[in-house]
C-alpha positions as a Python dict, from the first residue, in 0.01 Angstrom:
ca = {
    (1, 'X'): (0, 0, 0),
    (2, 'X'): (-324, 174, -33),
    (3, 'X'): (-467, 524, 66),
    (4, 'X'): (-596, 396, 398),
    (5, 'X'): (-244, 283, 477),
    (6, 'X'): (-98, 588, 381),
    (7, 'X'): (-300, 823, 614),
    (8, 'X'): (-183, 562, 900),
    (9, 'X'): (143, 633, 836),
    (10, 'X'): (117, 1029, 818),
    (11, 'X'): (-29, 1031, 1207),
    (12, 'X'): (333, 955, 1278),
    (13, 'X'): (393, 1294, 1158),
    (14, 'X'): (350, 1553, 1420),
    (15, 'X'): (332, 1927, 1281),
    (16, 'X'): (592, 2135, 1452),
    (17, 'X'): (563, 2308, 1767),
    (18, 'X'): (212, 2082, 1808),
    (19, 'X'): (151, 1769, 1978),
    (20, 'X'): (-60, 1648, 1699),
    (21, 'X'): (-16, 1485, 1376),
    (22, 'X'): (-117, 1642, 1006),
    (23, 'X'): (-370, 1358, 938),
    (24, 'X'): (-558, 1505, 1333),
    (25, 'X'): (-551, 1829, 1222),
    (26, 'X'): (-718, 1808, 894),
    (27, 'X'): (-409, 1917, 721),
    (28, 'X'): (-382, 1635, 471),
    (29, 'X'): (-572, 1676, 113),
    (30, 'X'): (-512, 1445, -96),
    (31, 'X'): (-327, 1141, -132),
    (32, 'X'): (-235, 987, -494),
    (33, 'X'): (-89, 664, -549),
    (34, 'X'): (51, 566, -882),
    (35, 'X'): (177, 215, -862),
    (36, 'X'): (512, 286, -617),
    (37, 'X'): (481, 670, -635),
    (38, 'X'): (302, 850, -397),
    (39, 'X'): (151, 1227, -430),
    (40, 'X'): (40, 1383, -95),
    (41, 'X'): (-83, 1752, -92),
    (42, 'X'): (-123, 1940, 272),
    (43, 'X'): (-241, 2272, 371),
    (44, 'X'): (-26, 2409, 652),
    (45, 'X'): (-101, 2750, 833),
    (46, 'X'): (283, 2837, 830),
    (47, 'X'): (517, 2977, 556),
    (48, 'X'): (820, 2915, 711),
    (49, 'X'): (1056, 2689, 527),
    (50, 'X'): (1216, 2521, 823),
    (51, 'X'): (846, 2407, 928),
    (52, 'X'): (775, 2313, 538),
    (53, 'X'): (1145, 2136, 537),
    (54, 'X'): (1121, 1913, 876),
    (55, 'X'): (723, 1838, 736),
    (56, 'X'): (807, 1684, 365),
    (57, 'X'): (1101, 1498, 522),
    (58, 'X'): (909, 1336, 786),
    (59, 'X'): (625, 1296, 493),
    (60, 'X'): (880, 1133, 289),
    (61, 'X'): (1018, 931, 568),
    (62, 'X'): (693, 789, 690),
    (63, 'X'): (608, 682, 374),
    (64, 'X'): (888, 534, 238),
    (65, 'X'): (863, 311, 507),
    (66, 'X'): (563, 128, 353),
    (67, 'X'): (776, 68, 12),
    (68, 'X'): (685, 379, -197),
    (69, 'X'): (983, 420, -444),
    (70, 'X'): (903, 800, -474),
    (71, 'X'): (696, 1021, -266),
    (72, 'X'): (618, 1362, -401),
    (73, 'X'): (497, 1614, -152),
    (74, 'X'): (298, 1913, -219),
    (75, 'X'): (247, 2170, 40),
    (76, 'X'): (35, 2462, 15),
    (77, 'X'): (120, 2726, 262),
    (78, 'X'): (-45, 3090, 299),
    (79, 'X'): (224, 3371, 180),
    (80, 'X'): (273, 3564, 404),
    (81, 'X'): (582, 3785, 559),
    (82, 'X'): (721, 3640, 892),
    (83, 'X'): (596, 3954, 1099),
    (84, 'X'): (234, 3874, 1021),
    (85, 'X'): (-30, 3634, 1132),
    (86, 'X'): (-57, 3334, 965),
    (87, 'X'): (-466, 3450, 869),
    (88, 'X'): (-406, 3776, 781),
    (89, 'X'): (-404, 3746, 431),
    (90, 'X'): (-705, 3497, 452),
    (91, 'X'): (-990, 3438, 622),
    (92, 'X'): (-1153, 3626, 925),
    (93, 'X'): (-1516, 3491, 1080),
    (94, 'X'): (-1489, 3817, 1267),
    (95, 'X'): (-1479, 4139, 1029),
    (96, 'X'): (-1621, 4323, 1278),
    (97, 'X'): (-1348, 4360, 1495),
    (98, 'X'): (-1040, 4591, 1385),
    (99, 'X'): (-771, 4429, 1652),
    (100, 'X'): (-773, 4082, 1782),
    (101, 'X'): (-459, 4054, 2100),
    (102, 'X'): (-469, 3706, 2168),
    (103, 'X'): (-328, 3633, 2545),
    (104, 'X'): (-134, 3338, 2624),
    (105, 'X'): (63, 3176, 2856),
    (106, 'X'): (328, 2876, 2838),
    (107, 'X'): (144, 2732, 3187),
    (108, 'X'): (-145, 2773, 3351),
    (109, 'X'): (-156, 2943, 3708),
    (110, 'X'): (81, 3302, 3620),
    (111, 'X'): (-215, 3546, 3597),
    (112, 'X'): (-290, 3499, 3252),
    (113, 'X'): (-681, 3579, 3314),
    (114, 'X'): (-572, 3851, 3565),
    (115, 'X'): (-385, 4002, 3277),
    (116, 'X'): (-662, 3981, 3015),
    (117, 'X'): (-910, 4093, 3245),
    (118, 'X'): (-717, 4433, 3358),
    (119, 'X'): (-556, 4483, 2996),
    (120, 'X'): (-936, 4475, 2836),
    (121, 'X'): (-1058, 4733, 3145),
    (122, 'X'): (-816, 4967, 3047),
    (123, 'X'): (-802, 4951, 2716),
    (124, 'X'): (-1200, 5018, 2704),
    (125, 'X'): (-1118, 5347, 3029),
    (126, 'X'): (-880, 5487, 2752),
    (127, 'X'): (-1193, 5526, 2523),
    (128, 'X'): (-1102, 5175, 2276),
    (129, 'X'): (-1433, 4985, 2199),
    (130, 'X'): (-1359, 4633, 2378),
    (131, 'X'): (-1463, 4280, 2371),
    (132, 'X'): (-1360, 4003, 2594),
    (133, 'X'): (-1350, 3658, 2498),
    (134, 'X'): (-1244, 3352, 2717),
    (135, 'X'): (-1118, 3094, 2481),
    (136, 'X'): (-1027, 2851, 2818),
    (137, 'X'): (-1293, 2633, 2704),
    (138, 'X'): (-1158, 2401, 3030),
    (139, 'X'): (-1104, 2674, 3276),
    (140, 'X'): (-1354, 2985, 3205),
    (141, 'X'): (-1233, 3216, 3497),
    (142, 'X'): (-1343, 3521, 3343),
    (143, 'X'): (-1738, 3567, 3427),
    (144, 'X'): (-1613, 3500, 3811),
    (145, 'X'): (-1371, 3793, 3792),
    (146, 'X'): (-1603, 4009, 3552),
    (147, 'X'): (-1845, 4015, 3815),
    (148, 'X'): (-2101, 3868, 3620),
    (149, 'X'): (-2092, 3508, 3759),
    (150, 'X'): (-2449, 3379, 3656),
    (151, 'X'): (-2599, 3585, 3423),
    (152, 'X'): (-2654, 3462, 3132),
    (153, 'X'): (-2662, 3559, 2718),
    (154, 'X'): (-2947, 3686, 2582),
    (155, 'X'): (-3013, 3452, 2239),
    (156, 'X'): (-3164, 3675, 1983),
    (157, 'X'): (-3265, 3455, 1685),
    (158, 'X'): (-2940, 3191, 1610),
    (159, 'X'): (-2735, 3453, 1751),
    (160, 'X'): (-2605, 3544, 2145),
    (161, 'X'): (-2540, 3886, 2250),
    (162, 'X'): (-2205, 3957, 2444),
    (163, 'X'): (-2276, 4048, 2815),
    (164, 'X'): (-2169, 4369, 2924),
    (165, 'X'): (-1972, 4431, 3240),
    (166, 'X'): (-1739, 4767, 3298),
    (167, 'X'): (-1780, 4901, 2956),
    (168, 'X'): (-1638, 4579, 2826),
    (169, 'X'): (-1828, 4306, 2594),
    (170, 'X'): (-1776, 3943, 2712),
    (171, 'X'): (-1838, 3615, 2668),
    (172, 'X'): (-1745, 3290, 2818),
    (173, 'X'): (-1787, 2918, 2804),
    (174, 'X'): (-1858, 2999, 3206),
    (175, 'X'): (-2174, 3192, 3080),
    (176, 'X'): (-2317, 2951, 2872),
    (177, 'X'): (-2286, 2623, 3155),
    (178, 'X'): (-2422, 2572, 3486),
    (179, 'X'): (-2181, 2637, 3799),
    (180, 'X'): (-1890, 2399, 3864),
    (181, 'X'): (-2015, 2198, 3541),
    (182, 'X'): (-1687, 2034, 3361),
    (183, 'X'): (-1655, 2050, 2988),
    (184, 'X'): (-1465, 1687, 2882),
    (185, 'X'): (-1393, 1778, 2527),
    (186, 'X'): (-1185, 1621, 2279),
    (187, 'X'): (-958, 1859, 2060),
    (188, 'X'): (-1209, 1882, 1783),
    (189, 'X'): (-1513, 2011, 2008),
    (190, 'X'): (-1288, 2274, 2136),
    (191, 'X'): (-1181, 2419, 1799),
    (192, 'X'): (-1503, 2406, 1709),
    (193, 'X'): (-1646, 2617, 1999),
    (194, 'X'): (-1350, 2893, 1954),
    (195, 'X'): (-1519, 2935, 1593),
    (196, 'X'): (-1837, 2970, 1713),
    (197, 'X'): (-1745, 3235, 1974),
    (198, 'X'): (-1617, 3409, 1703),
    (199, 'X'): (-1846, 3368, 1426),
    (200, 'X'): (-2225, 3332, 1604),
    (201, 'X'): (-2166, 3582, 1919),
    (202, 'X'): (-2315, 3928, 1834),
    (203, 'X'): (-1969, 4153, 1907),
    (204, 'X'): (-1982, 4504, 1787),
    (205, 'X'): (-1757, 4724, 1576),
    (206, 'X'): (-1474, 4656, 1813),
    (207, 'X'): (-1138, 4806, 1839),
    (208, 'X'): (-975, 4501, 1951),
    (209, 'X'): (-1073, 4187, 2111),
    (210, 'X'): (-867, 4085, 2385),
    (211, 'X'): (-876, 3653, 2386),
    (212, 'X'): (-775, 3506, 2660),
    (213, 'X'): (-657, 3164, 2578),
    (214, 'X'): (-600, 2832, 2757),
    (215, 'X'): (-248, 2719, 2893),
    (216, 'X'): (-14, 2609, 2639),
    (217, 'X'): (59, 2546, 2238),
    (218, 'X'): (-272, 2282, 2114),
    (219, 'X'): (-587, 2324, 1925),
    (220, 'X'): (-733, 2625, 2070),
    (221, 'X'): (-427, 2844, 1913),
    (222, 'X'): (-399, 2700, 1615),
    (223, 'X'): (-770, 2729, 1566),
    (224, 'X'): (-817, 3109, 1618),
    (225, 'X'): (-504, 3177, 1445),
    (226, 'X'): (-672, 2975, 1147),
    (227, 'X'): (-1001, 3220, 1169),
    (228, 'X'): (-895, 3538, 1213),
    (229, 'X'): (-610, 3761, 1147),
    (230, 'X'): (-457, 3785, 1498),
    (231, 'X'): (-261, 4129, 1531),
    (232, 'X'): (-55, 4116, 1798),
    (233, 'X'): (42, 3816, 2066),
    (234, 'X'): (107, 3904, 2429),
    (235, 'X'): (231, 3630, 2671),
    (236, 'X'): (227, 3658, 3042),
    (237, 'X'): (468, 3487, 3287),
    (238, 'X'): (580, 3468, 3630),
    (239, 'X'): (1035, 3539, 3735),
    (240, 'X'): (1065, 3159, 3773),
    (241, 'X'): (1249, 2977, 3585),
    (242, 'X'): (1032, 2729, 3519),
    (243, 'X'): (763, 2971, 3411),
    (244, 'X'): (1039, 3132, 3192),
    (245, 'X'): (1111, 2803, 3029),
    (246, 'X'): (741, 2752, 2890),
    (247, 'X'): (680, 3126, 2826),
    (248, 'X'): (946, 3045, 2586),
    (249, 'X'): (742, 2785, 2406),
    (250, 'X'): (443, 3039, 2411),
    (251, 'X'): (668, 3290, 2259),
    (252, 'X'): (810, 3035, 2014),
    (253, 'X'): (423, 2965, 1860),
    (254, 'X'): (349, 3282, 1799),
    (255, 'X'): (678, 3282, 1578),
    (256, 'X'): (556, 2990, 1412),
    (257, 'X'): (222, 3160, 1362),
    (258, 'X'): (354, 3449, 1211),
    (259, 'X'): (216, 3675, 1473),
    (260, 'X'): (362, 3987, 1593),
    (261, 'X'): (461, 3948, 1935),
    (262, 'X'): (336, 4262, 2170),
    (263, 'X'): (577, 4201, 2492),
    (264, 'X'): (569, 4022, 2799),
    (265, 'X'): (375, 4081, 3116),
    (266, 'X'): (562, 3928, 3404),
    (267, 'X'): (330, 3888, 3670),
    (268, 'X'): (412, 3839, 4055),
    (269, 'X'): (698, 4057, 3978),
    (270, 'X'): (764, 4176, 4353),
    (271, 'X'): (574, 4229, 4616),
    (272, 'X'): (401, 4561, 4732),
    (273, 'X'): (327, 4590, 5090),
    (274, 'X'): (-15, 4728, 5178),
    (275, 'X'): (153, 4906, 5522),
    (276, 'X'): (415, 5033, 5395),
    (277, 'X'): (334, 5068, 4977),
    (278, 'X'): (717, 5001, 4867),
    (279, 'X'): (819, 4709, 4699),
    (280, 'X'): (1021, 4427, 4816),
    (281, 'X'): (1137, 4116, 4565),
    (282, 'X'): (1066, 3788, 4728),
    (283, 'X'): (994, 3573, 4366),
    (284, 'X'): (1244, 3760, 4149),
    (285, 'X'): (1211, 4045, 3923),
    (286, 'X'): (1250, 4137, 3601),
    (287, 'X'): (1398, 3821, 3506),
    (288, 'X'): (1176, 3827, 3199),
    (289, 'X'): (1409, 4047, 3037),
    (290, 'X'): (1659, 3810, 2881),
    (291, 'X'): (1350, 3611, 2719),
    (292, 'X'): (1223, 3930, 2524),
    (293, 'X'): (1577, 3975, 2427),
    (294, 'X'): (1577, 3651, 2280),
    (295, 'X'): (1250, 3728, 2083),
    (296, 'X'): (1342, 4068, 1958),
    (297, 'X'): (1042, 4227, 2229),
    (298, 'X'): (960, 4395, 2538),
    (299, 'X'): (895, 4330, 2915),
    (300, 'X'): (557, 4590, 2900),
    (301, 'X'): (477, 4519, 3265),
    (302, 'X'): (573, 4423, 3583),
    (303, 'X'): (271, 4341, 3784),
    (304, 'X'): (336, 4294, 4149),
    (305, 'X'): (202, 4100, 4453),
    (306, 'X'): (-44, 4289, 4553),
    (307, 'X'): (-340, 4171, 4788),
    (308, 'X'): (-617, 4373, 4632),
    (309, 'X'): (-561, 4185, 4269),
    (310, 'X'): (-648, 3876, 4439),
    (311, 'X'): (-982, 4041, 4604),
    (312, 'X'): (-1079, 4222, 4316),
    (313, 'X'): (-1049, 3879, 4097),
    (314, 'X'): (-1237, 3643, 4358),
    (315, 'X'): (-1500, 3892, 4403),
    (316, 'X'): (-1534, 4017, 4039),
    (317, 'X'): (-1390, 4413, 4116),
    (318, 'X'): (-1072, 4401, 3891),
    (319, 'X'): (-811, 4635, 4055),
    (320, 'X'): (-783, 4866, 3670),
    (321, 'X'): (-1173, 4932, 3755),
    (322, 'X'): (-1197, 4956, 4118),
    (323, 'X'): (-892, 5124, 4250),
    (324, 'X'): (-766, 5293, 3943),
    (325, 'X'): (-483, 5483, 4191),
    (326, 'X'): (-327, 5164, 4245),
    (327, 'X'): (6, 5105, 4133),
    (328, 'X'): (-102, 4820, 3938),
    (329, 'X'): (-385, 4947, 3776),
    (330, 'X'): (-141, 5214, 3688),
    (331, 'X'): (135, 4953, 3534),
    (332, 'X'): (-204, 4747, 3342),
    (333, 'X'): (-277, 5140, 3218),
    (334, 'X'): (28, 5191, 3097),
    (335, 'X'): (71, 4840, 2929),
    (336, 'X'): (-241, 4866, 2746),
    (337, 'X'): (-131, 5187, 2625),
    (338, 'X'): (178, 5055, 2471),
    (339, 'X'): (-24, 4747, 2351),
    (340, 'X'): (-225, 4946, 2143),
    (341, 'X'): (0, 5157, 2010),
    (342, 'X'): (204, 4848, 1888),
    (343, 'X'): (-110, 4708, 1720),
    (344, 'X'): (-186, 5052, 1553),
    (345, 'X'): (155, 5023, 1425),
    (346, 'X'): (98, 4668, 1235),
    (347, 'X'): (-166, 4756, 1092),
    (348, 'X'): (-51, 5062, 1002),
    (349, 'X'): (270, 4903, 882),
    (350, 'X'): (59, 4654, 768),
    (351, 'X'): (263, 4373, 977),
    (352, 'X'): (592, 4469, 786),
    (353, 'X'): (777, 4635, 1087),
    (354, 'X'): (735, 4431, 1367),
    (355, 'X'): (969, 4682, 1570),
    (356, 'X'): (938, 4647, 2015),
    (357, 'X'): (770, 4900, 2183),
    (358, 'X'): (975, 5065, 2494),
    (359, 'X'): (769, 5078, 2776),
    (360, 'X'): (829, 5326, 3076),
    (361, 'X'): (1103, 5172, 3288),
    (362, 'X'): (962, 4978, 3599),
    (363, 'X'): (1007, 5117, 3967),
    (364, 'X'): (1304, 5017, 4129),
    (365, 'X'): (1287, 4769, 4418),
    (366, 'X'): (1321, 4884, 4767),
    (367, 'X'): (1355, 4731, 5065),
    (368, 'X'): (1062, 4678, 5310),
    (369, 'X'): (1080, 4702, 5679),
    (370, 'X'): (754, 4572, 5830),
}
């Protein structure tokens, strides 16, 4: 038994709620063998005991195996209450920015981009200095539906400016490559590019930066939860079930990452029918509901079918800009609103109240005779 025997061991241990093990993610520090005992010391991002429980007996387990009489495990976690983000006693590579809302989604393909691109618009229309970033380092969406497909940064010395589009400072992985270019990444590059959006992009003093993140639980999370004191999570979802079932898992990390969760934003949430404007449910609505129950949140918004949210994304006009009379610029208006004021409440509160906002009741579905 030997250090290099050790770490092989410890990739059998898989860090809860990830897909990868503590030795992938860096966690493990040291390792200390002392003829059959064994002294491993890890830095986790989460205080929770259950995650600091299922880790030192899977540590001890693993190890064991090899023939270690004792194992002693050490684990070094940030102290922090449960309401808060994992970072926001530590570090932030963005001090800049007052707010950072990161946007996620359990799957890809329920509007999650849609949501982050509308959310931001508003936000910045209510008078909120606004940055966008696009953290789908796979999938960069957001310069299409910006309207600012093909322009590029400026670089000014090791530094690149933010590109401005409706009042709104973005940047994208989709500014920086050519055109139907594919980024094949392994975990590590990723992380490493969500720093560098963070830490070498020229944002301004912003009020909050609204991230819009890649499908799913994995690196990219982790990462910017790591670097910056995230203030408030918001996940987006479709009424299916099986959209429910992964929002769950969304929800879930940002539990694990100690970050305040802002609501839900249940997208395709009825349909509005451009002859007749009343609203008929064909998916399912408000089915969300039960889910934000479960997490002690809200449903903020129920964003319907609606045919000029899928012009306004393909040809870079979001519908919050463009057609502010809409109803659903009026429901991403009213979301942001209650977004915000749940993030001036935790940091008001200092993350220590991580009460639900109540958002205006949603219209009421009526049928549609066309």
């Amino acid at each position: 038994m030997n250090k290099e025997s050790v770490l092989e061991a410890l990739k059998s241990v898989i860090y809860p709620g990830f897909t990868k093990s503590i030795v992938d993610f860096g966690f493990v520090k040291d390792v200390v063998i002392d003829e059959n005992r064994v002294v491993i010391s890890i830095d986790v991002t989460s205080s929770a005991d259950e995650v600091k429980d299922k880790l030192t007996t899977d540590i001890k387990s693993a190890v064991e195996a090899l023939g270690a009489q004792k194992v002693v495990v050490s684990i070094n976690a940030p102290q922090a209450p449960m309401e808060k983000s994992n970072s926001m006693s530590g570090k932030n590579i963005a001090p800049q920015v007052k707010n950072f809302l990161m946007v996620s989604s359990g799957k890809g393909g329920v509007g999650k981009s849609t949501t982050s691109v509308n959310i931001a618009i508003a936000l910045a229309m209510q008078g909120k200095k606004v940055g966008l970033l696009d953290a789908d380092i796979y999938g960069p969406n957001i310069p299409r539906m910006m309207g600012i497909e093909g322009v590029k940064p400026e670089v000014v010395g090791n530094k690149v400016m933010p590109i401005d589009a409706m009042g709104v400072e973005v940047m994208s992985m989709g500014s920086l490559m050519e055109a139907g270019q594919s980024v094949i990444w392994r975990g590590s590059m990723v992380m490493k590019a969500i720093e560098q959006f963070l830490r070498d992009i020229m944002w301004s003093d912003l009020d909050v930066l609204v991230i819009d993140m890649p499908p799913g639980t994995g690196d990219a999370q982790l990462t910017l939860a790591q670097s910056v004191p995230v203030t408030a999570g918001l996940t987006v979802t479709t009424p299916q079930q099986v959209s429910l079932d992964d929002s769950r898992r969304s929800l879930d990390m940002f539990k694990k990452l100690h970050i305040p969760i802002a609501g839900i934003v249940e997208n395709m949430s009825g349909f509005i029918c451009p002859s007749c404007t009343t609203e008929s449910d064909i998916f399912g609505m408000g089915t969300s509901q039960p889910v934000a129950e479960e997490f002690a949140t809200e449903l903020v918004a129920r964003i319907p079918i609606e045919p000029e949210i899928r012009k306004g994304g393909d040809m870079g006009k979001p519908v919050t800009y463009h057609q502010p009379d809409s109803e659903t610029a009026k429901r991403f208006h009213e979301a942001a609103s209650n977004i915000w004021q749940f993030m001036e409440k935790i940091q008001k509160d200092g993350g220590a109240d991580n009460a639900a906002i109540q958002p205006t009741t949603p219209p009421g579905v009526s049928a549609c005779s066309m």
